[in-house]
C-alpha positions in Angstrom: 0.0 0.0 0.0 1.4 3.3 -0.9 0.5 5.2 2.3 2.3 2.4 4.5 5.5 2.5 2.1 5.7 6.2 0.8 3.3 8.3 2.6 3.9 7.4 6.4 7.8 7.0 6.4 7.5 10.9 4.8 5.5 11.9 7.1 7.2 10.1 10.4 10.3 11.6 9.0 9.1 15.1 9.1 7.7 14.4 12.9 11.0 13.6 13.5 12.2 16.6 12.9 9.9 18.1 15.7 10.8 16.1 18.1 14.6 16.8 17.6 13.7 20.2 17.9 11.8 19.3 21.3 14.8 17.3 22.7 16.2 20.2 24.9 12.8 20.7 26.6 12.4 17.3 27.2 12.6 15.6 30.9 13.6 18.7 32.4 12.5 19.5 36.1 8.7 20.7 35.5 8.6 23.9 35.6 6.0 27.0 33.9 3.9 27.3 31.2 1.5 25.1 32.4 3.4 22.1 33.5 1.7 21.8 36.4 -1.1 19.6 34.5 1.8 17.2 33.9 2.3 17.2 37.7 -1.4 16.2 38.9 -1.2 14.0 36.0 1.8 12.0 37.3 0.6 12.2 40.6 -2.6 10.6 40.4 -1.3 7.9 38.0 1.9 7.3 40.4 -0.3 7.0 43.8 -2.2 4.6 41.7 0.9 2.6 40.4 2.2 2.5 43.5 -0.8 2.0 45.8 -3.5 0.2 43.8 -6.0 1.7 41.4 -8.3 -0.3 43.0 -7.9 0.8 46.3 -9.5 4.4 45.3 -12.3 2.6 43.5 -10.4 3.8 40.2 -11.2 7.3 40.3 -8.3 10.4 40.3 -7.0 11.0 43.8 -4.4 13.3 44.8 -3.3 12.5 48.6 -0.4 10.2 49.0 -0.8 6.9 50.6 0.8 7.9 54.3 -1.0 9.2 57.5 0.3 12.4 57.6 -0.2 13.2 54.0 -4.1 12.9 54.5 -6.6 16.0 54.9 -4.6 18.3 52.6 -5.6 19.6 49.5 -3.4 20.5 47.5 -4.8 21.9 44.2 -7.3 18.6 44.5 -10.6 20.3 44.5 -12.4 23.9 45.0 -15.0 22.8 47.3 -12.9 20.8 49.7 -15.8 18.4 49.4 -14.5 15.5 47.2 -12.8 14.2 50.2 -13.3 10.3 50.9 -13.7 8.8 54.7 -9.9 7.9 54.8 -9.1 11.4 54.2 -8.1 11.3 50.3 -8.9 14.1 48.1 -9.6 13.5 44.9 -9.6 15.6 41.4 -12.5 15.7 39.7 -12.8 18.5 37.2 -12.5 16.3 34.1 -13.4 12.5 33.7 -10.9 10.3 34.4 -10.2 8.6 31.1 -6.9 10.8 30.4 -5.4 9.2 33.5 -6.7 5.4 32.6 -5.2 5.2 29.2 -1.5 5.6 30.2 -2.2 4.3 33.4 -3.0 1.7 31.5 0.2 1.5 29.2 2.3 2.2 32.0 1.0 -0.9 34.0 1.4 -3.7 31.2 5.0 -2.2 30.2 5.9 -2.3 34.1 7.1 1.4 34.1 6.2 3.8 36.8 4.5 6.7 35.7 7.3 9.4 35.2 8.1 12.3 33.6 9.5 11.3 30.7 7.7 8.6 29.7 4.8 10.7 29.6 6.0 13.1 27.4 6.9 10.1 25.1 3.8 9.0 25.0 2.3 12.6 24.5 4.8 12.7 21.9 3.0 9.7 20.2 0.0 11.5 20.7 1.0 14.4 18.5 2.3 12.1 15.8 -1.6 10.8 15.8 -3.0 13.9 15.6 -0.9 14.8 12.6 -1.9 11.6 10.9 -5.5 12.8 10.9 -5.1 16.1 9.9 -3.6 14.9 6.7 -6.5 12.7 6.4 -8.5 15.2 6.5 -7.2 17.2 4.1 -7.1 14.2 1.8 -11.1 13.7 2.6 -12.1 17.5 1.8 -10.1 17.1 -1.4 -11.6 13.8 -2.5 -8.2 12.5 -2.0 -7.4 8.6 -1.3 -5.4 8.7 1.6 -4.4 5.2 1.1 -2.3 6.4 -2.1 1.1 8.8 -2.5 1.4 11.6 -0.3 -0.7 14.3 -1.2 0.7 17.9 -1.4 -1.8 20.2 0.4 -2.2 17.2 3.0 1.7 16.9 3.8 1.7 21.1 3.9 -1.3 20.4 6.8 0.6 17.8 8.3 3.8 20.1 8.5 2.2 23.2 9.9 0.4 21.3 12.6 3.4 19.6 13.5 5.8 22.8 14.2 3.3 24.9 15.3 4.5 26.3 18.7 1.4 25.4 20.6 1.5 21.5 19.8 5.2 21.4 19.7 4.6 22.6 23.3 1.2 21.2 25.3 1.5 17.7 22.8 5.1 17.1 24.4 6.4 18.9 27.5 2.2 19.3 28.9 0.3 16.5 30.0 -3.4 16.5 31.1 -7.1 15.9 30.2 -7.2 19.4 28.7 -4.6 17.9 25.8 -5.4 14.3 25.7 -8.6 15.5 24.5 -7.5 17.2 21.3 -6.5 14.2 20.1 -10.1 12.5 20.2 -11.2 16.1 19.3 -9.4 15.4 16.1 -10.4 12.0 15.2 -13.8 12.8 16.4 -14.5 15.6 14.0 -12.4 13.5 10.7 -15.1 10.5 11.8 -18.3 12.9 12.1 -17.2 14.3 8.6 -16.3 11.4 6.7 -19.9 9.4 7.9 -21.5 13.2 6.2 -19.7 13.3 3.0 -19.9 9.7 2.1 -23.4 9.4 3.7 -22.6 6.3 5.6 -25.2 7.0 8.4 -26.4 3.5 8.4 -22.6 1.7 7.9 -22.4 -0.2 11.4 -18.6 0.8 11.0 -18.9 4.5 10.7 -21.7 4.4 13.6 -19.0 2.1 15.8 -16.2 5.0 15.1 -18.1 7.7 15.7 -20.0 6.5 19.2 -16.1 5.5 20.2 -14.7 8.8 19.4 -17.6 10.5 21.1 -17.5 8.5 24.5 -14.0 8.4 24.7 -14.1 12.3 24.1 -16.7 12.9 26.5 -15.1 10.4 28.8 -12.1 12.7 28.6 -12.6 16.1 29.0 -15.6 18.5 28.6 -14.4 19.7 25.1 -16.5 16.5 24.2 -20.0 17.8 25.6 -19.7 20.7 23.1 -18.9 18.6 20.2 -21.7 16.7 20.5 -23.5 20.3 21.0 -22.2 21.4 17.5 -23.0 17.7 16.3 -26.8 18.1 17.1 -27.8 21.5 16.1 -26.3 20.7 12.4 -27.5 17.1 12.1 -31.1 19.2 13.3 -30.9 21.7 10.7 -30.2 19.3 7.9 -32.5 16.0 8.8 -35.6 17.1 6.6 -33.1 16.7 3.8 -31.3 13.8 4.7 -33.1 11.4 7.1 -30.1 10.1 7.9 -28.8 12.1 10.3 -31.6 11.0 12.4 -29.0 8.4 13.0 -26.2 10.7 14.2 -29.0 12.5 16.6 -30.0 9.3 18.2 -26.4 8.1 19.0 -25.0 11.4 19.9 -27.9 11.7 22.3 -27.8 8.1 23.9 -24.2 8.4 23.9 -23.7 11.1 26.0 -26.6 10.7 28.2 -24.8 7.2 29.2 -21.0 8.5 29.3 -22.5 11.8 31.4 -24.8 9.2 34.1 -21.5 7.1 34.4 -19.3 10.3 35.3 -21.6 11.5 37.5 -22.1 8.0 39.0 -18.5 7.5 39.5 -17.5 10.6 41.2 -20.3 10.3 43.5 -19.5 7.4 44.8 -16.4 9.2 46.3 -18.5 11.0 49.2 -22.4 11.3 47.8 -23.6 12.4 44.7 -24.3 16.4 46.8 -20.8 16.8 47.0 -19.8 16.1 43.7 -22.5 18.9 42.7 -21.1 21.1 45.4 -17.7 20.7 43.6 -19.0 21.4 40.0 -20.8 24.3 40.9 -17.6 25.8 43.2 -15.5 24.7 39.5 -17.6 26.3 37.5 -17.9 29.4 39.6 -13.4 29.7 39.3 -13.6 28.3 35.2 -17.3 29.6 34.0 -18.3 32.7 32.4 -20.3 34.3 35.4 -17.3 35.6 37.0 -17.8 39.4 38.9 -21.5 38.7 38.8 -22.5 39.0 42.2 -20.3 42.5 42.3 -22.7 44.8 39.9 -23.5 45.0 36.1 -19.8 47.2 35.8 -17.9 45.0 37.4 -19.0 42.0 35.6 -19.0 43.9 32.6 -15.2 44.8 33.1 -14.0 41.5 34.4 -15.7 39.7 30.9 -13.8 42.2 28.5 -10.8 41.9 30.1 -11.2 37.9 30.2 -11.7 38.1 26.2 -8.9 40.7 26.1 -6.5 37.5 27.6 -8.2 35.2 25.5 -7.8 37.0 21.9 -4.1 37.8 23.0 -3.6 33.9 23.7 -4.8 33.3 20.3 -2.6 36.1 19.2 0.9 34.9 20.4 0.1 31.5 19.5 -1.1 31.8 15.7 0.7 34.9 14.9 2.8 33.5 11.9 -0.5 31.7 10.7 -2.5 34.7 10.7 0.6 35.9 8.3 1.0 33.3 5.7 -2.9 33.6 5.8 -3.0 36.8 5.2 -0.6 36.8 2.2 -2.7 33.3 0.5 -5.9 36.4 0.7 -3.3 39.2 -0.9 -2.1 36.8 -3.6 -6.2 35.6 -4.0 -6.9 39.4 -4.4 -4.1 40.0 -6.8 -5.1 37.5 -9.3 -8.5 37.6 -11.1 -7.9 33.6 -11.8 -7.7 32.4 -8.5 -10.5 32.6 -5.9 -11.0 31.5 -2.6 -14.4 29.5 -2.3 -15.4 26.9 -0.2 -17.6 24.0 -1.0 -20.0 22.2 1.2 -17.9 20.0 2.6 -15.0 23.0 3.6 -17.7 24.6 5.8 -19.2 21.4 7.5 -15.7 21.0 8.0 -15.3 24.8 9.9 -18.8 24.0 11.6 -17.4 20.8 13.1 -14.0 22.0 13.9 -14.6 25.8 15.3 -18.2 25.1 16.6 -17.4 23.0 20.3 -14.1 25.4 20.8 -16.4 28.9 20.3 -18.9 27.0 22.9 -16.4 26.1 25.4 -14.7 29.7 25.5 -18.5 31.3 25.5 -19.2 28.6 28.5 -15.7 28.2 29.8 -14.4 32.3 29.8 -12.3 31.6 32.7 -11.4 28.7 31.7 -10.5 29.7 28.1 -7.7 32.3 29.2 -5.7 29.0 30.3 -3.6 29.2 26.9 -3.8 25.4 26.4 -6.8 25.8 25.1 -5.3 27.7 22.2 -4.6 24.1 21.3 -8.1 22.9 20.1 -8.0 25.3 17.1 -4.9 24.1 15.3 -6.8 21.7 13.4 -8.7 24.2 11.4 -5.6 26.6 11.2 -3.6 23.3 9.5 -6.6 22.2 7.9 -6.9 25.6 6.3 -3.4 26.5 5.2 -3.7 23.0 3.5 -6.5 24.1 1.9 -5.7 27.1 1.3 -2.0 26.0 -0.4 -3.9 23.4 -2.5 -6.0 26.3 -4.3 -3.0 28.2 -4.8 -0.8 25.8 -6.3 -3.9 24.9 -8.8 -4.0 28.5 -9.9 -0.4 28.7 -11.0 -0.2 31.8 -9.2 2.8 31.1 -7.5 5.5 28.7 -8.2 5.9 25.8 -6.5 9.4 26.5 -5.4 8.5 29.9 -4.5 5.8 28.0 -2.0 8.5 25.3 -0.9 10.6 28.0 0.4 8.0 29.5 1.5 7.1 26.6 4.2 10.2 26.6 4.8 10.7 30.2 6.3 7.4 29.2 8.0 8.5 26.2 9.7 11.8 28.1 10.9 9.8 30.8 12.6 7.4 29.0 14.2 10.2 26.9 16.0 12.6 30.2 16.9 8.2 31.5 18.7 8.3 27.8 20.3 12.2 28.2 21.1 11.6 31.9 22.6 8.3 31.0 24.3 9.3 28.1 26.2 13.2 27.7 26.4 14.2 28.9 30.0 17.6 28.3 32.0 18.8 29.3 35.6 18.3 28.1 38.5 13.9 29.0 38.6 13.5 26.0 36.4 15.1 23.6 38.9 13.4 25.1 42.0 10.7 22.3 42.7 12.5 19.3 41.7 15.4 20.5 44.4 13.1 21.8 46.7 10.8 19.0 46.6 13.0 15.9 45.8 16.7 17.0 48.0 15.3 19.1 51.4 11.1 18.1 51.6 12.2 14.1 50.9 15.5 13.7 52.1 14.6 15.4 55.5 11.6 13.9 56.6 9.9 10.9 57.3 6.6 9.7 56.4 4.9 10.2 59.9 6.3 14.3 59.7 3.4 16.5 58.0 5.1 19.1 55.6 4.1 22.3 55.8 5.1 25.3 54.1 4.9 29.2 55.0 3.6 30.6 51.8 -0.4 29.8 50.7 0.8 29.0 46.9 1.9 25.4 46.7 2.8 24.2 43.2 1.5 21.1 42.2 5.5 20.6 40.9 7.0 20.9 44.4 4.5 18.3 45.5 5.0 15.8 42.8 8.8 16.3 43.6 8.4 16.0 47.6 5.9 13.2 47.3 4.2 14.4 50.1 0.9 16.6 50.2 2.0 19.5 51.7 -0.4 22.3 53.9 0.1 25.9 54.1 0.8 27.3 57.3 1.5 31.1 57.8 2.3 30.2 61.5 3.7 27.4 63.8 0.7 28.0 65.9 -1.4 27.5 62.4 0.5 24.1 62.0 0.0 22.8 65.7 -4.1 23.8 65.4 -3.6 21.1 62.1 -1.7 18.4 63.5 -4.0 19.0 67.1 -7.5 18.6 64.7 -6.5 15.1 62.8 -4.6 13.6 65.5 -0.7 13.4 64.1 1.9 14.3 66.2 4.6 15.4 64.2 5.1 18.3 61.4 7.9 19.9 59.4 7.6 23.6 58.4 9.9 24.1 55.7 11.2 28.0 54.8 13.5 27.8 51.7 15.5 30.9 50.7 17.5 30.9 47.4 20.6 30.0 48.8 19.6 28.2 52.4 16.7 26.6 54.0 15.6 26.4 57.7 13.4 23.1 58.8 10.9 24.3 61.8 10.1 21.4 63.9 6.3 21.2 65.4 4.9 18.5 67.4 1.9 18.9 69.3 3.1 19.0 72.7 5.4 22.2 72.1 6.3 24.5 69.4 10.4 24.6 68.9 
């Protein structure tokens, strides 16, 4: 087959490239931009390697498996209510299956959940995602995949791949957040091949699709709003095609079923109130409501500038794209011959792919200014540019070397944006892992409970101490804690930049 022999060694070649280009970032100390998610990530999976999945009745907790560890939440929950009757917290703002799949790997290979390895496999997970955005390139052009690599596709596949926000959050950044995009991806190639080729009633289209859709919703909320967008345009078209009665009916039972089991699962942790409790206290930190009980202004102010953060995420990330986009519309307006039209398929396509993200940042505002989720639109911006190259190079308006080099000049400037948004040295990018891993670890003991004088707690240090760790501005603070749950023993830990102190608190006296 000519995509297994030609097409895939091409395009494996050109990812890499990317990864080369990724190697200095890779298994260094976790640091900013949002490594954090691959902290909770690691720690939830490593507490389960180590511990039992089992033994939390398989859903995501966050408190480390010894006595003095329990009762603290650290960046677990916003409620403080998704707290179990051993003490365990437990995260609970997505579904867990981000966490279960390379759980799941991790188990049958026998390696513990690290920080490498993860980013390997998020690695792999990028390399997927590439695959079907050539695809569907290839499908919106009528294209067999299956035969020698397609042009416009391989541009697609390219600009995806270097673009500085995959290069980033589908390597060094680990989470529910990213391992959605992936389903987001195959998701919306599935939903679009079953329209085009009207395979409503193909039990192999219907199989892919409800897959896609569970695991997606199983994953990460991005998935409720794809179904969302799924529904209102299968509505709008069924009196011309019955058959999207058939994607209705499935998108429906599907997600009434994967939303039941969520809500099932997580309320098994300490009643189904306090699961509510905590998605109304997540929603009120991620939603769109935020500054509403302070006035019409306020709220007013506080949405602006929340879209202000937004649009400027979208800015720095896609910069280059909204460039080279920018000259394919100046060349289009410089030559009579060529013109810039969508068919059907092209806007089901935009409808499918731009739909769920617009929902989630109108739904999600707070959310939204989290730049990860930037991520979701690089499918239509590699889509597009595919596209968009494709109706060029037809026209004859430009040379094809002229556009070779021209992909070239845009692949080199979207690594030096990765290289100057994300490359950092000195000593701030080694902080947690020294803090956590060489003083909180090597000088204490499991029965000490770690506490710490300032009320930000980075989910790094903790993954690095392997110990939850509670804020206490005082030792009389950290002798009412150890006093309330029983313990005896606690470490207050002041780290300066070139020295550290280790308080010593017990609940008899305060030294």
């Amino acid at each position: 087959m000519d995509f297994i022999k030609r097409t895939f060694p091409l395009l494996f070649a050109i990812f890499l490239l990317s990864v080369a280009v990724r190697l200095p970032m890779l298994n260094r100390p976790l640091s900013k931009h949002h490594e954090f998610c691959t902290a909770i990530s690691l720690r939830i999976m490593q507490i389960w390697y180590d511990n039992g999945i089992e033994k939390y009745s398989y859903n995501p907790v966050m408190t480390y498996n010894n006595p003095a560890d329990k009762y603290i939440n650290n960046s677990a929950n916003a409620s403080g209510k998704m707290i179990d009757s051993s003490g365990n917290y437990y995260y609970v703002s997505h579904p867990p299956f981000a966490y279960y799949f390379p759980f799941a790997i991790f188990k049958v290979l026998h390696i513990r959940p690290a920080v490498l390895p993860l980013q390997l496999l998020n690695l792999l997970f990028h390399f997927i995602s590439g695959l079907f955005v050539y695809f569907t390139v290839c499908l919106l052009s009528f294209n067999r995949a299956r035969s020698l690599p397609y042009r416009p596709g391989i541009v697609a596949f390219v600009i995806y791949t270097f673009l500085p926000v995959t290069l980033w959050f589908q390597g060094n950044v680990y989470m529910s957040d990213m391992a959605v995009h992936l389903l987001f991806i195959i998701g919306v190639y599935t939903a679009l091949k079953m329209i085009i080729r009207q395979k409503f009633y193909s039990p192999k289209y219907i199989f892919f699709y409800i897959l896609s859709l569970a695991l997606m919703l199983y994953t990460s909320w991005l998935g409720v709003f794809f179904a969302i967008g799924i529904l209102v345009y299968s509505l709008l078209h069924v009196r011309g095609n019955k058959g999207f009665n058939v994607l209705i009916w499935t998108t429906v039972i599907t997600g009434i079923i994967m939303l039941r089991l969520i809500v099932y699962q997580y309320s098994q942790i300490n009643g189904i109130e306090a699961y509510l409790m905590e998605m109304f206290s997540r929603y009120a930190q991620r939603g769109s409501l935020e500054g509403t009980d302070q006035g019409l202004f306020h709220f007013m102010f506080s949405y602006l500038w929340l879209i202000k953060t937004l649009l400027y995420n979208y800015l720095i990330h896609y910069i280059v794209i909204y460039v080279v986009i920018g000259l394919f519309l100046y060349i289009a307006a410089s030559h009579k011959k060529l013109k810039i039209v969508f068919s059907e398929n092209g806007y089901r396509f935009i409808w499918l792919s731009v739909l769920p993200v617009l929902l989630l940042h109108f739904f999600f505002l707070n959310y939204s200014v989290q730049d990860f989720t930037a991520l979701y639109a690089s499918l239509f911006f590699s889509v597009l540019l595919g596209i968009l190259y494709d109706k060029v190079k037809k026209s004859g308006a430009i040379s094809i070397r002229r556009m070779q080099i021209g992909l070239a000049i845009t692949v080199a400037v979207l690594v030096a944006q990765f290289y100057l948004m994300n490359y950092k040295t000195g000593k701030d990018i080694g902080f947690n892992q020294t803090t956590g891993r060489d003083i909180i670890a090597k000088n204490s003991t499991s029965g000490d409970v770690i506490f710490w004088p300032q009320p930000e707690i980075e989910p790094q240090l903790v993954y690095y101490a392997h110990r939850n760790i509670r804020y206490a501005k005082t030792a009389g603070d950290a002798k009412a804690f150890l006093k309330e749950h029983g313990l005896k023993h606690g470490l207050i830990f002041h780290v300066a930049p070139s020295e550290f102190t280790i308080e010593k608190i017990t609940t008899d006296s305060i030294q």
